[in-house]
C-alpha positions in Angstrom: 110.6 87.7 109.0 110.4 84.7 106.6 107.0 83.9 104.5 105.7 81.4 102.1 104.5 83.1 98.8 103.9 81.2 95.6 103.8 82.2 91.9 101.4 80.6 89.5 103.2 80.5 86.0 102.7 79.6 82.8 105.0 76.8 81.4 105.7 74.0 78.9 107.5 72.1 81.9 108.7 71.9 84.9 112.5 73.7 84.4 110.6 76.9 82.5 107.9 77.1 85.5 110.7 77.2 88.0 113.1 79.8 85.7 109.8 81.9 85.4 109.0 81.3 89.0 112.8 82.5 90.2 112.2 85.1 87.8 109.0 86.6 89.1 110.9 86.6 93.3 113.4 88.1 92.0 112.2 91.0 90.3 110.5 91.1 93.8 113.6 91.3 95.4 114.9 94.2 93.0 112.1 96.3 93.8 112.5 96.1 97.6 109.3 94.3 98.3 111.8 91.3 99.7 115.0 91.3 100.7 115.5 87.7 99.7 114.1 84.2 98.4 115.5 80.9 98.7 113.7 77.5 98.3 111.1 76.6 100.4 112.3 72.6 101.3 114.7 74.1 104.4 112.3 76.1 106.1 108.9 74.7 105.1 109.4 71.1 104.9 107.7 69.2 102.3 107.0 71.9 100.6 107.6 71.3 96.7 110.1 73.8 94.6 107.4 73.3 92.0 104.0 71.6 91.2 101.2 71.4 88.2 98.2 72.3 88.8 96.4 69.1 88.5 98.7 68.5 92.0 96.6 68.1 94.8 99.7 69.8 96.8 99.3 72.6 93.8 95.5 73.3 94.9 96.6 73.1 98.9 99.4 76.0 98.3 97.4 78.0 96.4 94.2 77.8 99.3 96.8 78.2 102.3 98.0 81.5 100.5 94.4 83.0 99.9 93.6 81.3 103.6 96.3 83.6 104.6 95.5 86.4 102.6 91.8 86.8 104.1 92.5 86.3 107.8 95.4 89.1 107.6 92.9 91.3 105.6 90.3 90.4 108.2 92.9 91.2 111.2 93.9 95.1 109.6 90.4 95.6 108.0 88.7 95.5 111.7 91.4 98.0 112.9 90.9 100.1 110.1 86.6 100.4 110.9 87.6 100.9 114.4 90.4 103.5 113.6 87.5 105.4 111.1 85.2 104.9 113.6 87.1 106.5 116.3 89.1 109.1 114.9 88.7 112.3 112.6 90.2 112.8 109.5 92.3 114.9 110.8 93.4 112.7 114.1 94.6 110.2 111.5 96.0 112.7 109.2 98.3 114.5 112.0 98.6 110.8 113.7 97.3 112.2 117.4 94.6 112.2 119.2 94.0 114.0 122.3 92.3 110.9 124.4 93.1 107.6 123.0 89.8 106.3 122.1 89.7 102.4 120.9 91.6 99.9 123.5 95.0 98.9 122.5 97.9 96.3 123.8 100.1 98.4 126.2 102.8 100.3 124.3 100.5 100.2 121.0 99.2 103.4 120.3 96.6 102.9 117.2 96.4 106.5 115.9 100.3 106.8 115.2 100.1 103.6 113.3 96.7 104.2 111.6 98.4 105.0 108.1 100.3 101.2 108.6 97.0 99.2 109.1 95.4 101.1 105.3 98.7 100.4 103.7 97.9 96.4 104.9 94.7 96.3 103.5 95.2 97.9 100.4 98.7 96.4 99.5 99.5 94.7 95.9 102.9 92.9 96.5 105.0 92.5 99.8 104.2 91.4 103.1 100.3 90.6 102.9 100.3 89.0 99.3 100.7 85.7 99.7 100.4 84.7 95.8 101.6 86.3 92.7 100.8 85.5 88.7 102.4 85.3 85.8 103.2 89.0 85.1 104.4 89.3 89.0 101.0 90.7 90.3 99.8 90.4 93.5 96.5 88.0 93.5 94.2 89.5 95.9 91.0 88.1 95.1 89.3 85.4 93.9 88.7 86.9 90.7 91.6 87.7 89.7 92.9 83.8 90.7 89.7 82.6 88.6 91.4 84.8 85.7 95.2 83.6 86.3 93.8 79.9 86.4 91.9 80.1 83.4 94.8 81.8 81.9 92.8 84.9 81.4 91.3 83.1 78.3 94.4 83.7 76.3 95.3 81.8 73.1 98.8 82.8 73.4 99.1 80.6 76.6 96.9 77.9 75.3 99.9 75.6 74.9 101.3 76.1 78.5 101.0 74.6 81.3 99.5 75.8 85.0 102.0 75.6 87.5 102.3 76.6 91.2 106.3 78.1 92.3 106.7 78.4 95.8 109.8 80.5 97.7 110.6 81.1 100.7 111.0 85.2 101.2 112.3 87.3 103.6 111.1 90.7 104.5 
């Protein structure tokens, strides 16, 4: 499956944002998080290979990804209360359940995937991180944004500019 992800750098311009952004998808790549990244213009349209900050299209990338973020954490966290609601530790831990107890789509059984929906919720990088920083974090909150915009009040980065590096990524 393909995905949008973007990476907020630090940057004098433009050419170092997008080297740092390439940099921070494919160290993502390395790991396994993604198997690949390309630019974003084929698949996404309009979508710009790189933007400052003070873009209005900078702002709109960085609120669709966190848009994202919260409605796939809302999606797994409500499985998750149902699953701990439902099930003992042990049922999750052994992944069965003698009765299934919560409704589920036909062909879904919920206990055997029950480990799948904590790993959603609690991931750092991959799949459900729509928006990485300058180090190659995942941003999962709005703190930690707050801190990457403000450039975690670092002198060392006083002289750089914020920019927003989009890639398309396929996982």
């Amino acid at each position: 499956m393909h995905m949008l992800i973007c990476a907020i750098v630090y940057a004098r311009d433009k050419e170092e944002a997008l080297e740092r952004g390439e940099t921070i998808f494919e160290s993502l790549v390395e790991r396994g998080i993604f198997d690949y990244f390309d630019s974003p213009k084929e698949r996404w349209g309009d979508v710009p290979a790189v933007v400052n900050i003070e873009h209005p299209d900078a702002k709109k990338l960085i609120n669709d990804a966190m848009d994202k973020m919260w409605r796939n954490f809302k999606e797994n966290i409500t499985v998750v209360r149902k699953l701990l609601d439902a099930y003992t530790d042990e049922e999750i831990f052994e992944e069965r359940a003698k009765v299934e107890k919560i409704s589920s789509q036909e062909g879904f059984d919920p206990i055997r995937i029950a480990r799948y929906y904590f790993l959603c919720v609690g991931r750092y990088e991959g799949p459900d991180v729509f928006l990485y920083d300058n180090d190659g974090e995942g941003i999962r909150t709005h703190e930690h944004l707050k801190n990457v915009l403000n450039k975690w009040d670092d002198e060392s980065y006083k002289d750089l500019s914020i920019w927003v590096v989009p890639a398309d990524v396929h996982f």
